[in-house]
C-alpha positions in Angstrom: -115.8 -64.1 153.2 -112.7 -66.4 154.1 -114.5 -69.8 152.5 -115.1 -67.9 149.1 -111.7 -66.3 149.5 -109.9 -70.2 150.3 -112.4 -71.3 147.3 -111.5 -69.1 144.9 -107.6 -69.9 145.7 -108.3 -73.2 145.6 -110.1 -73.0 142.5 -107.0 -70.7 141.0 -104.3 -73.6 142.2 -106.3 -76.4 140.8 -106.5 -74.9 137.2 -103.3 -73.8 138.0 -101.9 -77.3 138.7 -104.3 -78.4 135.8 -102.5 -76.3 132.9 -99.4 -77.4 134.0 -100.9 -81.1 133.9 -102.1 -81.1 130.8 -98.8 -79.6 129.2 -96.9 -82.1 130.7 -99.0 -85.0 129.2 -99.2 -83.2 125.9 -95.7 -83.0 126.0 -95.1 -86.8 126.7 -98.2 -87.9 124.4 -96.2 -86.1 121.6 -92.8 -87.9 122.4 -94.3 -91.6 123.3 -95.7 -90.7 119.6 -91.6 -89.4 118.2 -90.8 -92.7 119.8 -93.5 -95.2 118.7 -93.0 -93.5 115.0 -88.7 -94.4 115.2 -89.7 -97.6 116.2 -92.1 -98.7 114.1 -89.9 -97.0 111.4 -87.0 -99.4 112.2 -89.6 -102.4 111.8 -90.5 -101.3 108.4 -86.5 -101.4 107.5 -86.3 -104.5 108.8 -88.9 -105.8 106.3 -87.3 -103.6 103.7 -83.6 -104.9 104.4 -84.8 -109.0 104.3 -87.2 -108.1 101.4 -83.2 -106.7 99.5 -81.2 -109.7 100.9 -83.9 -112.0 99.6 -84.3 -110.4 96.1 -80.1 -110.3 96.1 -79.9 -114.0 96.9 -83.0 -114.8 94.1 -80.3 -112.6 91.2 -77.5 -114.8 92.6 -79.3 -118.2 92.1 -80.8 -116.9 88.8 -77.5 -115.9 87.2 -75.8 -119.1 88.3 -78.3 -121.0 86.9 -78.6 -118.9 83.6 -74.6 -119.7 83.5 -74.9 -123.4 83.8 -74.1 -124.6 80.1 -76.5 -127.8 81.1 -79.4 -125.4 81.6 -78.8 -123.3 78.3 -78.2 -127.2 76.4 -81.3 -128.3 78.1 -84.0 -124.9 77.5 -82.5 -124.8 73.8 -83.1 -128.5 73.3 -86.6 -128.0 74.4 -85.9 -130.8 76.9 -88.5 -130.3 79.5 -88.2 -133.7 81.6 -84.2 -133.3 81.5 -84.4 -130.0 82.9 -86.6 -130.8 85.6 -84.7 -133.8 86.4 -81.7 -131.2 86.4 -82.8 -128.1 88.6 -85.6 -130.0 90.9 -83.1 -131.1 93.7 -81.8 -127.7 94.0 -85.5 -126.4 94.2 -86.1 -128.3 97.2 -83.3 -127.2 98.5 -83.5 -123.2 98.2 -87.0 -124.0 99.1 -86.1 -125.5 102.8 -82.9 -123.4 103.2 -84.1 -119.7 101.7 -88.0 -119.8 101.4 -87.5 -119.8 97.4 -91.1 -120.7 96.1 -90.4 -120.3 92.6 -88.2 -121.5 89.8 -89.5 -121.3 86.2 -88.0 -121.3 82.8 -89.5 -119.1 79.3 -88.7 -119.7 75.8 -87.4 -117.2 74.2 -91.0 -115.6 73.2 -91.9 -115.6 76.8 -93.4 -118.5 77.2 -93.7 -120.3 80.0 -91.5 -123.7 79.4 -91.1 -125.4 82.9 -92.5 -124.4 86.3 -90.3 -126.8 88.3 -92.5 -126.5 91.4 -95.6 -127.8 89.0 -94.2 -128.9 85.9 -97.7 -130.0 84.5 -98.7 -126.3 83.9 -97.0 -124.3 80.9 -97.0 -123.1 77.7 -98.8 -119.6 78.5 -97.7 -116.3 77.3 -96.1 -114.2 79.2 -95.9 -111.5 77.1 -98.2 -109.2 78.2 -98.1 -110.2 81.8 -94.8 -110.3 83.1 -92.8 -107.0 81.9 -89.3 -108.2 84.3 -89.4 -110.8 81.4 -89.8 -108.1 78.7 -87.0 -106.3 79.9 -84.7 -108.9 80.1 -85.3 -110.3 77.0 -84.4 -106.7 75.3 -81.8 -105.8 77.7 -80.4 -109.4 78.3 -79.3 -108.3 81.8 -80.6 -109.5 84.8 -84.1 -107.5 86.7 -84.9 -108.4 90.4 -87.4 -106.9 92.5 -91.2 -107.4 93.6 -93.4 -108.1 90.2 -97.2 -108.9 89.7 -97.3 -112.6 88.0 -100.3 -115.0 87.3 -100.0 -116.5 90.5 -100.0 -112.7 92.2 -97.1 -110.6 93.7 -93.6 -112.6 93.8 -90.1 -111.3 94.6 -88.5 -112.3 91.5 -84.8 -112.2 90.0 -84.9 -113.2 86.5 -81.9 -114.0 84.0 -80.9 -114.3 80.6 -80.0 -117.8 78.9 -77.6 -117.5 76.4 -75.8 -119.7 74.2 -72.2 -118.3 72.6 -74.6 -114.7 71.4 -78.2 -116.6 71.4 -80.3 -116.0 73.4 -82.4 -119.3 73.9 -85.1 -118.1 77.4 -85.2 -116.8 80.5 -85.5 -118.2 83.7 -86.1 -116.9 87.2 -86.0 -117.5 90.6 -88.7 -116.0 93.5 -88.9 -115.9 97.6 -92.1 -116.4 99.4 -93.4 -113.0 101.1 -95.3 -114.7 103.7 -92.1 -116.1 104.7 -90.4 -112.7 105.1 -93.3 -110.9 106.5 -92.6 -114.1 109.2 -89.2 -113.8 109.5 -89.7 -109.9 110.2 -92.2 -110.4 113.0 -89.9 -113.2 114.9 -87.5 -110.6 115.0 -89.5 -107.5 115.6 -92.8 -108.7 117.4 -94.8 -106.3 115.0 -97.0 -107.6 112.6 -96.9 -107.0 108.7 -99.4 -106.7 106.2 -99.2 -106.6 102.0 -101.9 -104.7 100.6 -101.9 -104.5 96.2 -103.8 -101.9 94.2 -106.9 -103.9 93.7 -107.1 -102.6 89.7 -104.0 -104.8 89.3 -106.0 -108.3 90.7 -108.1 -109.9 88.9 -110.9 -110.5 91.4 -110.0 -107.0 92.8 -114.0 -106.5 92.9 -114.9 -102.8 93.7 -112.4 -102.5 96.6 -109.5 -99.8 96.4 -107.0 -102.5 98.1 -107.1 -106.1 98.5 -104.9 -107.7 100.9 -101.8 -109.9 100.1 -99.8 -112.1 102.0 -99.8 -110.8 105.8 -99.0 -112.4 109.4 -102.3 -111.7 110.9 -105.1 -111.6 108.3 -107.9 -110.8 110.5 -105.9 -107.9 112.1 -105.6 -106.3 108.8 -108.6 -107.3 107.2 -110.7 -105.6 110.6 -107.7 -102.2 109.6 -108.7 -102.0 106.4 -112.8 -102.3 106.8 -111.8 -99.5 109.9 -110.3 -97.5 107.3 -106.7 -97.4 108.4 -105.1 -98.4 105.0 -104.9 -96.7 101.9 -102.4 -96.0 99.1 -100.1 -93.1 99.3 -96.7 -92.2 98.0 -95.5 -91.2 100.8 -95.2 -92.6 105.0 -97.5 -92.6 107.0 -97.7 -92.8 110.9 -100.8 -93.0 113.1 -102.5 -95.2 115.8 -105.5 -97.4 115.8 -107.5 -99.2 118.5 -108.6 -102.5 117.6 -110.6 -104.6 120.3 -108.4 -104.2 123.6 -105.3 -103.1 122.1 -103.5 -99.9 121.1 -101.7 -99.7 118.2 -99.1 -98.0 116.1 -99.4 -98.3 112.4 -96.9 -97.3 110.3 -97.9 -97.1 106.0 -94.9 -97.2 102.8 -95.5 -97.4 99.2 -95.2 -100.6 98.1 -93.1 -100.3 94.6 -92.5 -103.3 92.1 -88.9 -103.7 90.5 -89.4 -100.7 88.0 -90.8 -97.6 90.4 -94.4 -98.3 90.2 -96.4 -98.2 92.9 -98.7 -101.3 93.5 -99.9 -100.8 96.7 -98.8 -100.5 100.5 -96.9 -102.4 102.9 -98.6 -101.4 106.6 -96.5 -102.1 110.2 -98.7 -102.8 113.3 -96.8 -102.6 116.3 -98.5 -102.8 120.0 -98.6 -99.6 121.8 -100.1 -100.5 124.8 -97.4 -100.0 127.3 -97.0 -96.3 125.9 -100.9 -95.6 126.2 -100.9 -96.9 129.7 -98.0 -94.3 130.9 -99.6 -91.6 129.2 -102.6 -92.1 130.9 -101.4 -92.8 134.1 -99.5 -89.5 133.8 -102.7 -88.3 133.4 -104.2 -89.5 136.3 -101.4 -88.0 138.5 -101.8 -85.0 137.8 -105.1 -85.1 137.8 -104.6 -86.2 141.3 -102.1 -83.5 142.5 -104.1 -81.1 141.4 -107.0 -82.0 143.4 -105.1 -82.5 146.5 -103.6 -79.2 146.1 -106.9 -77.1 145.9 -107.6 -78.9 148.4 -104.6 -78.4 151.1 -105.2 -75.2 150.0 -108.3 -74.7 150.9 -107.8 -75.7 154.7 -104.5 -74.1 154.7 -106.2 -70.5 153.9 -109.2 -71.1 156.2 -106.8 -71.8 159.3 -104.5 -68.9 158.3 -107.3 -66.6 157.7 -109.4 -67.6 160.8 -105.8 -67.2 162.6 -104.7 -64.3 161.2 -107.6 -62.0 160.6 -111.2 -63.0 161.4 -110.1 -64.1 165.3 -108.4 -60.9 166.0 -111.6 -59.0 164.2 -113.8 -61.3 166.6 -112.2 -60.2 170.0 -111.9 -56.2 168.3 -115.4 -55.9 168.0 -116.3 -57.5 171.4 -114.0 -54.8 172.9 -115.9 -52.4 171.0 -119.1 -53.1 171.7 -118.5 -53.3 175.5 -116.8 -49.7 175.1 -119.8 -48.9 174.2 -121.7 -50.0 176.7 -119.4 -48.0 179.1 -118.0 -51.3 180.2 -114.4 -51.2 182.2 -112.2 -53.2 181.0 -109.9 -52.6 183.5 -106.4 -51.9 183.0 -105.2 -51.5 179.4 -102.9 -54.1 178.0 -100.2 -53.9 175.0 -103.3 -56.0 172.9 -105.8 -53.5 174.2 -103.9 -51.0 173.4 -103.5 -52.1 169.7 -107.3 -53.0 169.6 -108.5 -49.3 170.9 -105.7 -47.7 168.7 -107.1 -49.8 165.4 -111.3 -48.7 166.6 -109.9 -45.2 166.7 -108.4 -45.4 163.2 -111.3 -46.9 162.3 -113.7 -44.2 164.1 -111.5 -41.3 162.6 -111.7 -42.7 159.1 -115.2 -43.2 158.6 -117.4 -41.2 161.6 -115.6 -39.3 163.8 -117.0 -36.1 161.5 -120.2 -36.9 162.4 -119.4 -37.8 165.9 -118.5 -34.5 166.5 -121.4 -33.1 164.8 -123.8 -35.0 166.7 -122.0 -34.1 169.8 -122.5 -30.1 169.2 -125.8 -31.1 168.0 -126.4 -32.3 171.3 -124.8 -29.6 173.6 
């Protein structure tokens, strides 16, 4: 009776313990995931905020270009090799200094007049490829932001170049997005990936996303095949485990310079530490509350064999050599108790039929 009574406390103190266990760790699983989501949050706004300095410093060198009187003589002149002679040693330099990876000048029908970075290549139309260009030409007011080009996805600024009221082209100025998604992961540690709508590449093949410019290709590429990345208006926040490691991934829209969504900027961000705490957390209590049924257990068994089954033990030995018509010489205070508890006992269940058999008998 006493080891399935200590069992059964034991047993109750151990899921006990458990519940209590598993609440806690449920409780810091859902805040190492509040705080992996803030963080990972702040190292998408760190992208966000170079990606608007960038475009900021692309409208600046744009609209001090487009005010240059030597550029508007030199695009209206149709004077390709003074114009690169002009612009190329300030390419070079916003180039080294700023990551700027583009510089090209349009006609005014959109055509492409002078890419100074490879001056060889021009003449195609831009019309129907380049709407920032469209829009400045009708508005003649400066556009900025992330646009799909031939070459693929560019943060552009572009300008207006006007003589007196003509206009005679357009020119703009672009920033590398490897070099940000760089610059963002010296100063974050996470890594960052550019994912376009694949119906806006050409060799988009059958794939819902095809990946862009991105610190760790193969890390993405192995997300995407896992089905971790997809398009979505809105932010997204999960984890992913990818060989060894733990990670946080964090999903935006990614939105070109008028609103549209093009595809999805992703944030992968170790979580390692977080998982290891959580699970140690887990194996403490795990731990406490096996040691707990367990110092239960003995606890109850010494109580109870202290308490009640000793004390039974010697009871019944005095009982049984009562009945044998033993002396057992004078009573003591303990005897006392133990004859006083038989009698309660004898009264309680057969002195009736004691007496019964004792008239029986006379």
């Amino acid at each position: 009776m006493s080891s399935r009574l200590s069992l059964m406390t034991a047993l109750i103190i151990v899921l006990v313990l458990g519940a209590g266990g598993l609440i806690v760790c449920k409780s810091a699983r859902d805040s190492v995931a509040a705080s992996q989501k803030r963080e990972v949050e702040t190292m998408a706004f760190v992208l966000t905020t170079a990606e608007a300095q960038a475009a900021s410093l692309a409208a600046a060198q744009a609209d001090t270009l487009a005010h240059d009187p030597e550029v508007a003589r030199l695009l209206a002149a149709q004077d390709r090799t003074g114009l690169l002679a002009h612009t190329l040693d300030g390419f070079k330099r916003l180039k080294a200094e700023a990551g700027v990876n583009v510089m090209q000048f349009h006609t005014a029908d959109i055509k492409s007049f002078l890419r100074v970075w490879d001056p060889e290549n021009f003449g195609q139309d831009l019309s129907k490829a380049r709407p920032m260009l469209l829009t400045v030409n009708h508005d003649r007011r400066p556009q900025k932001g992330l646009e799909m080009g031939l070459s693929g996805l560019s943060l552009r600024a572009a300008a207006p170049v006007l003589q007196g009221d003509s206009l005679v082209g357009t020119l703009e100025v672009g920033v590398d997005l490897k070099s940000l998604l760089d610059l963002a992961k010296t100063t974050t540690g996470a890594d960052y990936g550019l994912f376009l709508d694949a119906s806006l590449v050409k060799d988009g093949g059958g794939a819902t996303l095809k990946r862009d410019a991105a610190t760790n290709g193969d890390l993405f590429d192995a997300l995407a095949a896992d089905g971790r990345v997809g398009l979505s208006r809105e932010a997204t926040f999960g984890t992913a485990r990818v060989g060894d490691d733990t990670l946080s991934l964090f999903g935006m829209p990614l939105v070109d310079y008028s609103g549209r969504m093009i595809g999805t900027i992703v944030v992968a961000a170790n979580a390692n530490d977080d998982a290891d705490r959580v699970a140690q957390l887990a194996i403490i209590f795990a731990t406490v509350a096996l040691v707990g049924g367990l110092a239960a257990h003995a606890l109850i068994m010494i109580t109870a064999r202290a308490m009640l089954i000793r004390p039974i033990d010697d009871l019944a030995g005095k009982v049984q050599a009562l009945a044998r018509g033993e002396q057992l010489g004078a009573p003591t205070s303990t005897a006392r108790e133990y004859l006083a508890v038989y009698g309660a006992i004898r009264d309680a269940s057969g002195g009736e039929s004691d007496e019964t058999n004792g008239q029986g008998g006379a």
